[in-house]
C-alpha positions in Angstrom: -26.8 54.6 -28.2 -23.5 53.8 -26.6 -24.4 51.9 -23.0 -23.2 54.1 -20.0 -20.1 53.5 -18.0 -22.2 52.1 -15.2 -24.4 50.1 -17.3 -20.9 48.5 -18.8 -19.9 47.9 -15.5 -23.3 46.2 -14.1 -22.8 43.8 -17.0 -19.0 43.4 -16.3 -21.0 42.3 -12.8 -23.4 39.9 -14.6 -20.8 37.8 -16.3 -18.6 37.7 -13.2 -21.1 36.0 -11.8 -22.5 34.2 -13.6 -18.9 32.5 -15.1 -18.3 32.4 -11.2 -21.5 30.0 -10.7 -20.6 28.2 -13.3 -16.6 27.2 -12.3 -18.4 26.6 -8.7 -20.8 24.4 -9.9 -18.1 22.6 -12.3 -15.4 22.0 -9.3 -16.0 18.3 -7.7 -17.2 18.4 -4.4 -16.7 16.0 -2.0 -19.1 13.1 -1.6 -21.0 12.7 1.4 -21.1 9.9 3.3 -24.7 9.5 5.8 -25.3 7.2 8.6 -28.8 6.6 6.8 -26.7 4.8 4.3 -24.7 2.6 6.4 -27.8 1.5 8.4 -29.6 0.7 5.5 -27.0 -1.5 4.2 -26.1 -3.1 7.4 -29.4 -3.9 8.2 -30.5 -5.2 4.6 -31.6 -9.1 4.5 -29.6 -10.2 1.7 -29.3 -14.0 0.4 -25.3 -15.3 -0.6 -23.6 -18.9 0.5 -20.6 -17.5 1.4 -19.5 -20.9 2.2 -19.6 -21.2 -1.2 -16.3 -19.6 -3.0 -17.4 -20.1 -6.6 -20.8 -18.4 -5.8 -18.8 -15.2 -3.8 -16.4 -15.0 -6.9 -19.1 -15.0 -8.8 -21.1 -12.0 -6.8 -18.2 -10.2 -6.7 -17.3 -10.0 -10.5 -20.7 -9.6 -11.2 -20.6 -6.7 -9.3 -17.9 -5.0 -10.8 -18.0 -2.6 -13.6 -16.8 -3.8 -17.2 -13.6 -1.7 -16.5 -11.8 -1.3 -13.7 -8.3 0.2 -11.8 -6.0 -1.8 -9.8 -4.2 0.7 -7.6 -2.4 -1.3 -5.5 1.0 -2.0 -6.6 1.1 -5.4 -6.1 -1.8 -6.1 -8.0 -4.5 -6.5 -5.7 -8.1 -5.5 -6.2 -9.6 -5.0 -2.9 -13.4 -5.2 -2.0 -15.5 -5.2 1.0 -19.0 -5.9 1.6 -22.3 -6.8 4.2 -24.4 -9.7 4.9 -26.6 -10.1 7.3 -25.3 -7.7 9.9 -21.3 -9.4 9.1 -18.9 -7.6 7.1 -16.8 -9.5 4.9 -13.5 -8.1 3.0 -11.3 -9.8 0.4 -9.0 -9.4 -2.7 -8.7 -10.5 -6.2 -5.2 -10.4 -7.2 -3.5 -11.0 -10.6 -0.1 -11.9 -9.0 3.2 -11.5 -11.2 4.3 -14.7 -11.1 1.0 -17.0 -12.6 -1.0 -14.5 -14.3 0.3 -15.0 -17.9 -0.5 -18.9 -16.9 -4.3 -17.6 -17.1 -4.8 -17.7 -12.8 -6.3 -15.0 -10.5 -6.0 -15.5 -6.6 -9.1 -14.8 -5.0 -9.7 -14.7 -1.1 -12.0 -13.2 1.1 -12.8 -13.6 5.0 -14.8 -11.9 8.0 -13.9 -8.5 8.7 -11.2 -8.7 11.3 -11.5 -6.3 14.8 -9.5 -5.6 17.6 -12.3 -7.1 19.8 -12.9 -10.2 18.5 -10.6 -13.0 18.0 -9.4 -14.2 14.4 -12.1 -16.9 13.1 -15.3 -17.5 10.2 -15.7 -17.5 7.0 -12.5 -17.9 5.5 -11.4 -18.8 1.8 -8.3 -18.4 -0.2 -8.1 -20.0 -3.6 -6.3 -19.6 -7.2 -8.4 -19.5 -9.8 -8.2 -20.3 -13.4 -9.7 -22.7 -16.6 -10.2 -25.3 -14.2 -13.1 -23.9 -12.4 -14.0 -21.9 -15.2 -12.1 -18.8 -14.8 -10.7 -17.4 -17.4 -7.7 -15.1 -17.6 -6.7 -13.5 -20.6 -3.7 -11.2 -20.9 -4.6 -7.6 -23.5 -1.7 -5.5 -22.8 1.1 -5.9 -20.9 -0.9 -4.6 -17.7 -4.1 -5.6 -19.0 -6.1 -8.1 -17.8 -9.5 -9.4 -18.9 -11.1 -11.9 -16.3 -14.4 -13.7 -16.9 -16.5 -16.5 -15.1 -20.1 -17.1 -15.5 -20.5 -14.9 -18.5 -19.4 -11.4 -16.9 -16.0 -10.3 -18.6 -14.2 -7.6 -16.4 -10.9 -5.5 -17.5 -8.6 -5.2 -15.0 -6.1 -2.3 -15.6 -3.0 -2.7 -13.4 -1.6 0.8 -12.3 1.5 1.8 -14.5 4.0 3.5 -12.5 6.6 2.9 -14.4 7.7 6.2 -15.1 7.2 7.1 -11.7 11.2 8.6 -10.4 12.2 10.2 -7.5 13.2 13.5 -7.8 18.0 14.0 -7.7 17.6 15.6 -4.5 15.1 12.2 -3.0 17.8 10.5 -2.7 21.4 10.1 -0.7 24.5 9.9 -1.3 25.3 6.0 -2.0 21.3 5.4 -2.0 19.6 3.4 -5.2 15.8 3.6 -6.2 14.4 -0.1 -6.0 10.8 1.2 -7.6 7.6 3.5 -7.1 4.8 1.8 -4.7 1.2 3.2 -4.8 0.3 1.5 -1.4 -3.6 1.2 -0.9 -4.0 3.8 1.4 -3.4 5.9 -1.6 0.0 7.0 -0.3 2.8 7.1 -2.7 6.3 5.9 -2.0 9.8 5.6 -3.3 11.5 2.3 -2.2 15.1 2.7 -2.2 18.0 0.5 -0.4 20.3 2.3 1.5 23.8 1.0 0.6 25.8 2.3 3.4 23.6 1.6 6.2 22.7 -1.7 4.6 18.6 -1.2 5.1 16.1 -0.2 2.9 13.9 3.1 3.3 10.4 3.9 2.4 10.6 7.8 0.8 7.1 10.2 1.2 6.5 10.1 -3.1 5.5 14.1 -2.7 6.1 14.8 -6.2 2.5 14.5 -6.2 -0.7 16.0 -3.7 -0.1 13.4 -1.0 -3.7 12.5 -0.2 -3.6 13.4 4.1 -2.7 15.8 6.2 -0.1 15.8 8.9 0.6 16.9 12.4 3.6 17.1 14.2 4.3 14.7 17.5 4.2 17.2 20.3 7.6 18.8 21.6 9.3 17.7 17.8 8.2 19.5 14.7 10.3 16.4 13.0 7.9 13.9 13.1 4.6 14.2 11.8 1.5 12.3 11.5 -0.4 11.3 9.0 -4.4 12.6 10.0 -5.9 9.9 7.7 -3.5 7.3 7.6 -1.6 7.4 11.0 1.6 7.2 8.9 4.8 8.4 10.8 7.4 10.4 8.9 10.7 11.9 9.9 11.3 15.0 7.8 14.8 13.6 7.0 17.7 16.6 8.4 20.0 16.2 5.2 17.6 15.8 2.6 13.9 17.8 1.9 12.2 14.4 2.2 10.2 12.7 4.6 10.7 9.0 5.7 8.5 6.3 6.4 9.3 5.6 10.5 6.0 4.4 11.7 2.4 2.8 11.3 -0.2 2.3 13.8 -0.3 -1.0 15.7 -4.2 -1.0 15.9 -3.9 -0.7 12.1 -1.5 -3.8 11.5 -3.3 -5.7 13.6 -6.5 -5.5 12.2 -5.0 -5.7 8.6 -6.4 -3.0 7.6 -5.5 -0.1 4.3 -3.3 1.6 6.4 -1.0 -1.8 7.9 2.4 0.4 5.5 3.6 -0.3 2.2 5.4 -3.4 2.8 2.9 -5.8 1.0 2.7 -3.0 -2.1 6.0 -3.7 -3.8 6.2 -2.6 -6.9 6.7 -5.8 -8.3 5.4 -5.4 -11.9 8.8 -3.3 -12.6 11.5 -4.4 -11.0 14.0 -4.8 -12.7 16.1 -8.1 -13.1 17.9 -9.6 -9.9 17.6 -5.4 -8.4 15.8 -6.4 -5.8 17.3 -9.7 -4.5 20.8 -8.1 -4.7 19.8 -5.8 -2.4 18.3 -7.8 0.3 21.1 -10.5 0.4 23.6 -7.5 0.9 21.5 -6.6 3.8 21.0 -10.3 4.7 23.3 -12.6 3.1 21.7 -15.6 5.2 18.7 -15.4 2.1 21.5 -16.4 -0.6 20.0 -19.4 -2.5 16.9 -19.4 -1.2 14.7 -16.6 -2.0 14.0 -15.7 -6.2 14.3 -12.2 -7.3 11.6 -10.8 -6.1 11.6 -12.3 -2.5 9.5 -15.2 -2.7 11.3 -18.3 -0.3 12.0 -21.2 -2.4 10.5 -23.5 0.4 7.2 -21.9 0.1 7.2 -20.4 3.9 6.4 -16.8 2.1 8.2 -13.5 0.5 11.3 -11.9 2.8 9.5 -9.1 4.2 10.5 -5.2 4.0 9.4 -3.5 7.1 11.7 -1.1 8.6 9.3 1.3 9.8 8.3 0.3 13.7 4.2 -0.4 14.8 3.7 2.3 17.2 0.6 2.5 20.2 1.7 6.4 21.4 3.1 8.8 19.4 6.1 8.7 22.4 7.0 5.7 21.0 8.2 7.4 17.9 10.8 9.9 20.1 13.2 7.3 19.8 14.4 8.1 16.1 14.9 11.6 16.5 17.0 11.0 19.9 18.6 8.3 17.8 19.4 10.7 14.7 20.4 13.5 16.8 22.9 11.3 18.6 26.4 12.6 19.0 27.2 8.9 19.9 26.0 7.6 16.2 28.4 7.7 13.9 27.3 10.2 10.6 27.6 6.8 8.2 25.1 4.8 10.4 22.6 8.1 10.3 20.1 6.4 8.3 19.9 3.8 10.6 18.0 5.9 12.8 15.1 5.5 10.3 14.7 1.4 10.5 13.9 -1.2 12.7 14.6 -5.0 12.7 11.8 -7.4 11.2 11.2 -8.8 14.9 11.0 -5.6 16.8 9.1 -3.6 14.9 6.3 -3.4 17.6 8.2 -4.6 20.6 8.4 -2.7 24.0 12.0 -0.7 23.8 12.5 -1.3 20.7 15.6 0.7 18.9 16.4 1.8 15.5 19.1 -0.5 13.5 21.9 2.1 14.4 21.7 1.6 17.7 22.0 -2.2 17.7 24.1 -2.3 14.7 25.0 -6.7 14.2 21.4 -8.0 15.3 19.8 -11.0 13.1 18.5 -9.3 9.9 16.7 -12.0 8.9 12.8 -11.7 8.7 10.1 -13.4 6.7 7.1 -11.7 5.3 3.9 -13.5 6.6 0.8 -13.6 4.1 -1.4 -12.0 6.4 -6.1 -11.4 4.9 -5.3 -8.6 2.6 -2.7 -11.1 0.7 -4.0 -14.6 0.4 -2.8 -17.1 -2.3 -0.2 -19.6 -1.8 3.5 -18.9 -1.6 5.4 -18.3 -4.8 8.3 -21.0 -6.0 10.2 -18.5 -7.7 9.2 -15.6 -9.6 8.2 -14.3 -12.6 10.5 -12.1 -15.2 10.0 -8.5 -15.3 7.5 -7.4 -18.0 
């Protein structure tokens, strides 16, 4: 006997329901994160010289997986962990230029906080045959590491074919490379020809991992929730550009310090990038290698146009600066950069509006990026 209309449609009802428990129960859900947890790790009595670097390289690749993902653009794995009521944070980097020599840099130190002075456990070292550390290149990006019989893959992230959307970019404007920073913001680095700076671009070609609020009385500058990010939502362009991180943040050397230590260094592209920064600075000429690094070993010419705010007042100053009758349209994104030595000084003002100040500035290798200063650097891959 045929089923009834409304026995069809009870069963209809049935499936519904059931295929809509299923795709419920298939979507991730977010992982929750308990204060049981962090006490019980805090509070664990756990035994590790961490005066010791060979024995906290050694903990540390042990605890890794045999696989794992470098996000970071500038090849550093990050790790954090507890002892004894201390927390303890670190990196193990395969740097560009001595990787394919077979050395890792490995350095780790106490937590820093804005309440207590710099100090402790401290160690930065580079790594290779010599204290038993092997590095072994697979692939291009590819990396297996071992010490102490644990072998761990290290795959470096491939942006390389990562581009900016035509409309990202302005007139006279070239794309440097892609960063994937480790707040897990995406960026295009591009050098702005005309206005002679470089520009950190919102990469929103894919979900941008935060949410943003705009600065009160100016629906142009938003706010990154998660990150504390500042962008200006760029008045010529549908883009948004890097103005702002928060102070607390860069002091504290924390994820969310801004891209400038995540250049995208494995893809740059012959003398790209040095070009660039001696036509913003030609006092560099000579004496930085392609990718930045100082010759004399004092560090890597930093890129940091975007100013270290405290209040969100302190960003109104680019948006009176771009909506300026008195700044000339060629110097407009000028609004959108700062000077190396007043990025987080009291009245500071964007390059435009103090157009012939020293350009010069010199990226300092702050926790997050320990290892000793490059002599050069490496070719691209």
């Amino acid at each position: 006997m045929a089923p009834s209309s409304t026995h069809r449609l009870f069963l209809v009802a049935i499936f519904m329901a059931v295929a809509g428990h299923a795709l419920a129960q298939s979507a991730e859900q977010p992982r929750l994160e308990t204060n049981q947890s962090y006490v019980e790790e805090v509070t664990r009595t756990t035994t590790l010289d961490v005066q010791d670097p060979m024995a906290v390289f050694a903990f540390v690749l042990g605890a890794l997986a045999e696989r794992v993902q470098v996000y970071p653009t500038e090849n550093y794995y990050y790790f954090r962990f507890s002892l004894n009521g201390t927390r303890y944070a670190g990196d193990i980097r395969l740097e560009a230029l001595d990787r394919d020599q077979g050395k890792v840099h490995f350095g780790y130190y106490e937590e820093l906080a804005e309440w207590k002075p710099e100090g402790g456990v401290e160690a930065d070292l580079v790594l290779d045959m010599s204290r038993g550390v092997a590095v072994e290149r697979l692939e291009p990006l590819l990396y297996r590491v071992s010490y102490a019989g644990k072998n761990v893959i290290f795959a470096l992230n491939d942006v390389s074919q990562i581009k900016p959307p035509a409309n990202a970019l302005a007139p006279g404007e070239k794309f440097v490379g892609p960063i994937f920073d480790e707040s897990a913001t995406r960026f295009f680095l591009v050098y702005n020809q005309a206005a002679k700076i470089f520009l950190y671009i919102l990469d929103e070609s894919r979900p941008v991992a935060d949410g943003f609020v705009a600065v009160k009385h100016n629906d142009r500058i938003l706010i990154g929730k998660r990150t504390g990010f500042a962008f200006y939502r760029d008045q010529r362009l549908d883009r948004k550009i890097l103005i702002g991180a928060f102070w607390g943040n860069s002091e504290i050397n924390n994820y969310f310090d801004g891209p400038f230590d995540q250049l995208p260094e494995n893809f740059i592209e012959g003398q790209t990038l040095y070009d660039f920064i001696v036509d913003a600075d030609p006092s560099v000429k000579g004496k930085i290698g392609r990718l930045g690094h100082y010759f004399n070993g004092k560090g890597r010419y930093s890129i940091h146009p975007y100013m270290l705010y405290r209040k969100e007042a302190e960003l109104d100053i680019v948006h009176r600066c771009a909506t300026s009758k008195a700044i000339a349209p060629a110097l407009y994104y000028g609004c959108f950069a700062f000077d190396e030595d007043s990025v987080d000084a009291p009245n500071r003002r964007p390059v435009a509006m103090v157009r012939g100040s020293s350009r010069r500035a010199t990226r300092k290798r702050g926790p997050k990026e320990k290892g000793p200063a490059a002599f050069g650097d490496p070719a691209p891959l």
